[in-house]
C-alpha positions as CSV (number, residue, x, y, z in Angstrom):
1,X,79.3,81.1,47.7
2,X,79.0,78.3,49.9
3,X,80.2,76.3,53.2
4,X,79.0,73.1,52.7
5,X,82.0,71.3,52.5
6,X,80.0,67.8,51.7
7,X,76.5,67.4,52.3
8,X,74.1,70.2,53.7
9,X,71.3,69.6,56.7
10,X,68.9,70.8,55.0
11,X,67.8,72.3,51.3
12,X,65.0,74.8,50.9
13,X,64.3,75.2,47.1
14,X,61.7,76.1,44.3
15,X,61.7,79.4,46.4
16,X,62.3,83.2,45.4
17,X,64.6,84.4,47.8
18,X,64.4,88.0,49.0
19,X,67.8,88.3,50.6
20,X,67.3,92.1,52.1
21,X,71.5,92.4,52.6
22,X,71.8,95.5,50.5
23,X,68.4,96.7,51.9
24,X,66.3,94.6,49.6
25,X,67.8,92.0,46.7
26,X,65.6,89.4,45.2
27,X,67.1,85.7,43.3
28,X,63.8,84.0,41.8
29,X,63.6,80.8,41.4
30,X,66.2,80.1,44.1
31,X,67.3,77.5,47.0
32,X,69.2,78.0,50.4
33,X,71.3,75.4,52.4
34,X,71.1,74.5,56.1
35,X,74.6,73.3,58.0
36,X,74.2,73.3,62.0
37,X,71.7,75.8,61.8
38,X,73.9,78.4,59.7
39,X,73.2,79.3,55.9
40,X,75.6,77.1,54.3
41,X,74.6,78.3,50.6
42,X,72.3,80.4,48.6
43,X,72.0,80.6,45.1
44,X,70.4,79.7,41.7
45,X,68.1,76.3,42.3
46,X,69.6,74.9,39.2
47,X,72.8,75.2,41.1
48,X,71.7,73.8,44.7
49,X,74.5,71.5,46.9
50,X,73.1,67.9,47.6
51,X,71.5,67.9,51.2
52,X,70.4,65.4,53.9
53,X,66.6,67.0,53.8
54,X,65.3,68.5,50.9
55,X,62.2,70.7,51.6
56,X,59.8,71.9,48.2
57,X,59.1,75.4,49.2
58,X,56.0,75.0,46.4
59,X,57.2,78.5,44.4
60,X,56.7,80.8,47.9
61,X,58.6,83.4,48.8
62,X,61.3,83.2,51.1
63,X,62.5,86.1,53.2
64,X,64.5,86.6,56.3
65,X,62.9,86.0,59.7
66,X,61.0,89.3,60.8
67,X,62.4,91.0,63.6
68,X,60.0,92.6,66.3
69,X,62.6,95.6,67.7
70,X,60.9,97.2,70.2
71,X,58.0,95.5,72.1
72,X,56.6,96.0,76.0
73,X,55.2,92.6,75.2
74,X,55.6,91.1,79.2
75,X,53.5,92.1,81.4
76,X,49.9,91.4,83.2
77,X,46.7,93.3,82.7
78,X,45.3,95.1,79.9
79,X,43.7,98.7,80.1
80,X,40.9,98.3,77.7
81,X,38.8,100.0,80.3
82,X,41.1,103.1,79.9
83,X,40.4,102.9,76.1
84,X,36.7,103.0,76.3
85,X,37.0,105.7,79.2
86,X,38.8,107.4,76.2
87,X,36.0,107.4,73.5
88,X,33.8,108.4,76.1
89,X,35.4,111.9,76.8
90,X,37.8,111.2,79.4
91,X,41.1,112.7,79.6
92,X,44.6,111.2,79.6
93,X,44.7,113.4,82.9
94,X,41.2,112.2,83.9
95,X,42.5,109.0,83.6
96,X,46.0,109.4,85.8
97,X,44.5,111.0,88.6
98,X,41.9,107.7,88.9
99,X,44.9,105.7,89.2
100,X,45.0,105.1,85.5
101,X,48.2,104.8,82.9
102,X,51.0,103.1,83.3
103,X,50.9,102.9,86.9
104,X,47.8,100.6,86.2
105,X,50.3,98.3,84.6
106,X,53.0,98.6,86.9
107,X,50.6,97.5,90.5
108,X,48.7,94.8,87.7
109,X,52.7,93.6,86.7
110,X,54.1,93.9,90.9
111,X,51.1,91.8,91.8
112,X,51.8,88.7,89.2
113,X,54.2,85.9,89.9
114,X,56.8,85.3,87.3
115,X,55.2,82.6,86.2
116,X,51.6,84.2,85.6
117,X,53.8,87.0,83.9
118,X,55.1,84.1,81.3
119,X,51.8,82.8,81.4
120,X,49.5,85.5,80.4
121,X,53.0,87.1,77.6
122,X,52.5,83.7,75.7
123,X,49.4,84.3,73.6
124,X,50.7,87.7,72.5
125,X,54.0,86.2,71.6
126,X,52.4,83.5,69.5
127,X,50.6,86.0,67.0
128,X,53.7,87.3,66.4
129,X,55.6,84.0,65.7
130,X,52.6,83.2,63.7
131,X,53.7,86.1,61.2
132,X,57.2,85.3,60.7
133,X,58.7,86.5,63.9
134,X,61.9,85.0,64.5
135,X,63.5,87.6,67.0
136,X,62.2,89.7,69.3
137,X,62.8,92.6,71.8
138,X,61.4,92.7,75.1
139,X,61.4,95.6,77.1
140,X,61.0,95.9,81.5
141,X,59.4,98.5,82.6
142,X,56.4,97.8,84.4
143,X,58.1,96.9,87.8
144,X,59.8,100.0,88.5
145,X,62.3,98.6,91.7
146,X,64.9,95.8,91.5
147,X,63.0,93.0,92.3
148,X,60.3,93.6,89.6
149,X,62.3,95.0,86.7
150,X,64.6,91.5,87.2
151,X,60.8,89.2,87.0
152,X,60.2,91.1,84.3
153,X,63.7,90.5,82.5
154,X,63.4,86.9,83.7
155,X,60.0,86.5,82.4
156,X,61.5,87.9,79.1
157,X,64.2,85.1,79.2
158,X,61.8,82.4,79.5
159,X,59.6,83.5,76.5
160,X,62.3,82.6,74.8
161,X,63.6,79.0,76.1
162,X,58.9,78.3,76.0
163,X,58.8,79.4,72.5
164,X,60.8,79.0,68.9
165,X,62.1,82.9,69.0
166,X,65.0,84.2,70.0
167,X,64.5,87.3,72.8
168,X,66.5,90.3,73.1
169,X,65.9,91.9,76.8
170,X,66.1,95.7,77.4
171,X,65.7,97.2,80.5
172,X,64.2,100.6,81.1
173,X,63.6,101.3,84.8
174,X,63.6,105.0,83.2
175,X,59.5,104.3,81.9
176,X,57.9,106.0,84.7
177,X,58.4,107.6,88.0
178,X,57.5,104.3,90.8
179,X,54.9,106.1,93.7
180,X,57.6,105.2,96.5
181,X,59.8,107.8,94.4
182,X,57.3,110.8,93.9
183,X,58.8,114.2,93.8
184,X,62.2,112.6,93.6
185,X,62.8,111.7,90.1
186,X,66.6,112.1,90.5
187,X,67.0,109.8,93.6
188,X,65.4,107.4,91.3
189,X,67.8,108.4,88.2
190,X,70.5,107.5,91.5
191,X,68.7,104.2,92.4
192,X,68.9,103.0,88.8
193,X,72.3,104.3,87.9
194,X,73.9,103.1,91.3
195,X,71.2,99.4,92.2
196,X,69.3,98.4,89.5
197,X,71.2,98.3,86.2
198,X,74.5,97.0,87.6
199,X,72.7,94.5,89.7
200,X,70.6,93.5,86.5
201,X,73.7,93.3,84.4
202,X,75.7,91.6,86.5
203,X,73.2,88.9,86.4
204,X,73.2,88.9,82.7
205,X,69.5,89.7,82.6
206,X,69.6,92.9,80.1
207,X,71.0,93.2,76.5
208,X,70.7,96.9,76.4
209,X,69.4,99.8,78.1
210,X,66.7,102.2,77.4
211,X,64.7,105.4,78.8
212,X,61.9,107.3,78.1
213,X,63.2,111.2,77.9
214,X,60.3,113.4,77.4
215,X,58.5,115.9,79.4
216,X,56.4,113.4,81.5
217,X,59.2,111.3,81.8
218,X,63.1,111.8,82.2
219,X,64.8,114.5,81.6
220,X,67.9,114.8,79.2
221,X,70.5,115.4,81.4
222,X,69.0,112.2,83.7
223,X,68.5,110.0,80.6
224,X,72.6,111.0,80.3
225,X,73.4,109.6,83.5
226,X,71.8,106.5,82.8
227,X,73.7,106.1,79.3
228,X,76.7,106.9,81.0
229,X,75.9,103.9,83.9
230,X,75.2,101.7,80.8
231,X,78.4,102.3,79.8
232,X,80.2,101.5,82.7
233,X,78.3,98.0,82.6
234,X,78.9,97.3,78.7
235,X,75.3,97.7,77.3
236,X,74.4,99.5,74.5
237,X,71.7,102.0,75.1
238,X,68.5,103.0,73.1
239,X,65.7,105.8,73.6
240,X,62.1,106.7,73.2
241,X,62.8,109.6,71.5
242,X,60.9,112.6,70.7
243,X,58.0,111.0,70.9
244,X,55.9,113.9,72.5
245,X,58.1,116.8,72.1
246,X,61.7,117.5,71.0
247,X,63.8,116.9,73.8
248,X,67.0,116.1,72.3
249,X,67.1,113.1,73.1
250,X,68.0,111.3,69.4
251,X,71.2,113.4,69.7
252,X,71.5,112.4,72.5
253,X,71.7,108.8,72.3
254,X,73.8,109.3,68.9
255,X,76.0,110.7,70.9
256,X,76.3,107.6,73.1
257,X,76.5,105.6,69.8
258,X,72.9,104.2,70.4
259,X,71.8,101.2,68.6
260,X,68.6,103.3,68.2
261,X,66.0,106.5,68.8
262,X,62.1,105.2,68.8
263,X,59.3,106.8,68.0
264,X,60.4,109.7,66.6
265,X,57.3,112.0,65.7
266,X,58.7,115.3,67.0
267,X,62.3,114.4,65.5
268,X,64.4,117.7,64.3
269,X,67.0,117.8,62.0
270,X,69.8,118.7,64.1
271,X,68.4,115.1,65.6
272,X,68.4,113.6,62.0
273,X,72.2,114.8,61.5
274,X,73.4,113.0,64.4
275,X,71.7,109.5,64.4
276,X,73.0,109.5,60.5
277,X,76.7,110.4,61.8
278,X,76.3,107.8,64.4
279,X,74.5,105.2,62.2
280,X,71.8,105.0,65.0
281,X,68.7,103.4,64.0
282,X,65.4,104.9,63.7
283,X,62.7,102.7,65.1
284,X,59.2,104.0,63.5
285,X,56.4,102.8,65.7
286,X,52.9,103.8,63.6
287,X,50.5,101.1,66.1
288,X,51.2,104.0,69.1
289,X,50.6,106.8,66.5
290,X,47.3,105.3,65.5
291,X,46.0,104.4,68.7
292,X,46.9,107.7,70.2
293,X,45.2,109.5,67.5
294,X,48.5,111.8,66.3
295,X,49.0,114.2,64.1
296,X,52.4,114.7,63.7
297,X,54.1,112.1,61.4
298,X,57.7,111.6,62.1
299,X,59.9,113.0,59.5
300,X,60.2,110.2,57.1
301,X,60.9,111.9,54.2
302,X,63.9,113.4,56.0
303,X,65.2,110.4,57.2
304,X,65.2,108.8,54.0
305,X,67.2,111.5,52.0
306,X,69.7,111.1,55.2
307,X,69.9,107.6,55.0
308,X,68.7,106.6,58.4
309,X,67.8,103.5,58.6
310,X,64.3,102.9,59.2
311,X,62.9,100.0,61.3
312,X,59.3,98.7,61.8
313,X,57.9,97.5,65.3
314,X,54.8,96.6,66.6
315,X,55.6,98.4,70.3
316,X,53.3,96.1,71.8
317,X,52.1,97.3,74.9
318,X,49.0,97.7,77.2
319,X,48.5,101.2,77.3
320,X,49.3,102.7,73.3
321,X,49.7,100.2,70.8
322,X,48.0,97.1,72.0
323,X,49.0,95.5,68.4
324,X,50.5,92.0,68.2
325,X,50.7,91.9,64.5
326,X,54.3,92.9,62.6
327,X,52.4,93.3,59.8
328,X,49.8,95.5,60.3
329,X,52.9,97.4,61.5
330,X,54.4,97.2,58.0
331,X,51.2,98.3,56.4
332,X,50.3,101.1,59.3
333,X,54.3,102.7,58.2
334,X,53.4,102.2,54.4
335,X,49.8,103.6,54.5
336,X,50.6,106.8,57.3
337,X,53.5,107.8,56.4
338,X,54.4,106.7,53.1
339,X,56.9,104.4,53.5
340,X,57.4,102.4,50.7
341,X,56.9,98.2,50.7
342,X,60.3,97.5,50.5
343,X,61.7,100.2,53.3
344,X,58.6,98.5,55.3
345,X,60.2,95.1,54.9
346,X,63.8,95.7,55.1
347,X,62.5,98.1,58.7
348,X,60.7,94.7,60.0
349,X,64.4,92.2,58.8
350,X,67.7,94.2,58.5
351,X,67.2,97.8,59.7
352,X,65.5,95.7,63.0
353,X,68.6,93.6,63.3
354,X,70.7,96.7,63.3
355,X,68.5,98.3,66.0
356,X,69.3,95.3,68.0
357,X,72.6,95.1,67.3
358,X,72.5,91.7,65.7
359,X,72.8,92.5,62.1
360,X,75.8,90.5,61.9
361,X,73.7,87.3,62.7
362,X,70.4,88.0,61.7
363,X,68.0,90.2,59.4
364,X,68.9,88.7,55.6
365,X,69.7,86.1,54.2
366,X,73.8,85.8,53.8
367,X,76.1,82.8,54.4
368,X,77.5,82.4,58.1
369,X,73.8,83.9,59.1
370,X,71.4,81.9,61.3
371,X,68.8,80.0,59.1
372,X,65.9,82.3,60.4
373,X,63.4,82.4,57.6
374,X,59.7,83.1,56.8
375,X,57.9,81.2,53.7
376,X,55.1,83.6,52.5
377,X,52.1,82.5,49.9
378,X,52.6,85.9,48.1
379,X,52.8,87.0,44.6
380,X,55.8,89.4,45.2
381,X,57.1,90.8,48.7
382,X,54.7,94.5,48.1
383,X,52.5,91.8,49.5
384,X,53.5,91.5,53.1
385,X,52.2,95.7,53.7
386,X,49.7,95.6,51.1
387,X,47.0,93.1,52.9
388,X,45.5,94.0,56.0
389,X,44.2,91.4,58.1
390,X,45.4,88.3,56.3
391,X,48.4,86.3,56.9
392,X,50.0,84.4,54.3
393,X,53.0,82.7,56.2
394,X,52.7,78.9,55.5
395,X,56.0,77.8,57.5
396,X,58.8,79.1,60.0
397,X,62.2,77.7,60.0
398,X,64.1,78.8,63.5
399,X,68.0,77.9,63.1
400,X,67.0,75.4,60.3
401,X,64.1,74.0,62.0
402,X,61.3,74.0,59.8
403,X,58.1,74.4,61.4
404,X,54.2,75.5,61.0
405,X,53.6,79.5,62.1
406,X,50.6,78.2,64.4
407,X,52.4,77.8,67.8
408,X,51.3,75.6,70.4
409,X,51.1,76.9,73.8
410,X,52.3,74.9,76.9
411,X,49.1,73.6,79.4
């Protein structure tokens, strides 16, 4: 199949191709086509279109570009100091009452300017571009009022226009109760639902919506009145989910025909049945599991015999899952909790896509898609999850751009 009418761009071949658009799929000893950024062709080498470029992909693998779904990656500060408080007996409620958690971030993330926001985001970005990222999601969060949540989104915009990756911007004023709003967590719920996300989406800021529905955080029936102010301003909504406890809340956002429920570890099957009806993505999330120390996996197993679909992210962020490698990611999902390589894979290309609502552009390698693509030095894909620490990507190609993984930061 083919839209290269004459000539392509650009030819990648002497590649194995794993295509992922049925979950997985594999065509060794393959070539792909390049036309205004699209994938114009894919196919047998032996039977490549003649092209403008012709790049020698040396026998590596080819796959689609990763996709990092869920990631609090913007933001200033780091609570290392909270880690090490930690190890050395301190309590999570120790730790709050000090001034600690995610309030840390959020007076650390009011006190930057947009631009030493960008500034200090960059370097984290880069080690994920360096692995094959090609999209990414980038949650708010950390401001908690109007004015911070937009630097935040606008900081998340700019990652984007700074770097070779293409951002996806979520906003979740729902992370964590602001101090100005203590002991009023539903004139909060009114302040976001009424101010903040219309204002946000109205200035085009936000791709989707999110909240944090547990026990310490928002409550079902508020996370519902948030979904139900998405609505009203056309964005899709997703949810940490049943992360600490069951509180319904992957139901929930099935209900609302939610690109996805994260997390996941306390997940019933009541929950199960509905993100399967709805076709709402589950986003696994090991680099918080392991860094909390948990010991409650989330039901893979049943997800699998449902056919959820399972995606992989790093949830970068200060306070859990300080983790700026999709890979380890991959591996941490395979090695906890038993998923297998190739759900690990397809979880970090076409099951992230889908939790982002961009499957239809992105996540495997089909003509019409955008020429997002990773080049891996691997024997076979297993690969990717089986090493931990190394990093076989030897080039990036963003919308038929070819370039090295290593990314240059601006001065």
């Amino acid at each position: 199949m083919t839209i290269c009418d004459a000539r392509c761009d650009a030819l990648f071949t002497n590649v194995h191709l794993a295509t992922m658009e049925n979950g997985y799929g594999e065509l060794r000893d393959g070539a792909i086509a390049v036309t205004d950024g699209r994938i114009a062709w894919l196919g047998p080498r032996a039977e490549a279109p003649p092209a403008s470029t012709v790049h020698d992909g040396g026998g590596c693998w080819l796959t689609p570009g990763l996709v990092d779904c869920h990631t609090h990656i913007v933001h200033a500060g780091n609570r290392s100091d909270e880690f090490e408080a930690r190890l050395n007996g301190a309590t999570y409620e120790d730790i709050a009452k000090a001034g600690g958690g995610i309030m840390s971030t959020v007076r650390a993330t009011r006190a930057a300017s947009e631009d030493e926001l960008l500034r200090q985001s960059l370097a984290r970005v880069a080690s994920l571009l360096a692995e094959g990222v090609t999209t990414l999601e980038i949650k708010s969060g950390y401001g908690l009022s109007l004015e911070d949540e937009a630097k935040m989104l606008r900081a998340a915009r700019r990652v984007g226009q700074v770097l070779p990756v293409s951002v996806a911007t979520t906003f979740l004023g729902a992370h964590a109760l602001p101090p100005e709003f203590a002991g009023r967590a539903d004139d909060y719920v009114d302040e976001i639902c009424q101010c903040m996300l219309p204002q946000l989406a109205a200035l085009g800021l936000a791709d989707a919506v999110d909240a944090f529905c547990e026990r310490i955080g928002f409550s079902s029936a508020q996370t519902e009145r948030i979904f139900e102010a998405a609505r009203r301003a056309g964005l899709p909504v997703k949810l940490h989910a049943e992360q600490l406890s069951d509180q319904g809340g992957a139901a929930l956002v099935a209900r609302f025909d939610g690109l996805s429920a994260d997390h996941l570890e306390h997940l019933s099957l009541a929950g199960i049945d509905a993100m399967a009806a709805a076709g709402t993505v589950a986003v696994l999330l090991p680099g918080a599991y392991y860094f909390l120390r948990d010991t409650v996996p989330p039901p893979v197993a049943a997800l699998r015999a449902a056919g959820v679909p399972m995606a992989v992210a790093t949830d970068c962020n200060p306070g859990t899952s300080p983790m700026t490698s999709i890979l380890l990611a991959m591996n941490m999902a395979c090695t906890l909790w038993r998923v297998t390589p190739q759900e690990a894979l397809a979880g970090a290309t076409i099951h992230a896509a889908r939790a982002l609502g961009r499957a239809a552009d992105i996540g495997s390698l089909a003509v019409g898609k955008r020429a997002d693509f990773a080049l891996w030095d691997i024997a076979r894909p297993a690969d990717l999850s089986y090493a931990i620490g190394f990093n076989p990507c030897r080039a990036v190609v963003n919308a038929g751009v070819l370039r090295k993984p290593v990314v240059s930061l601006p001065d």
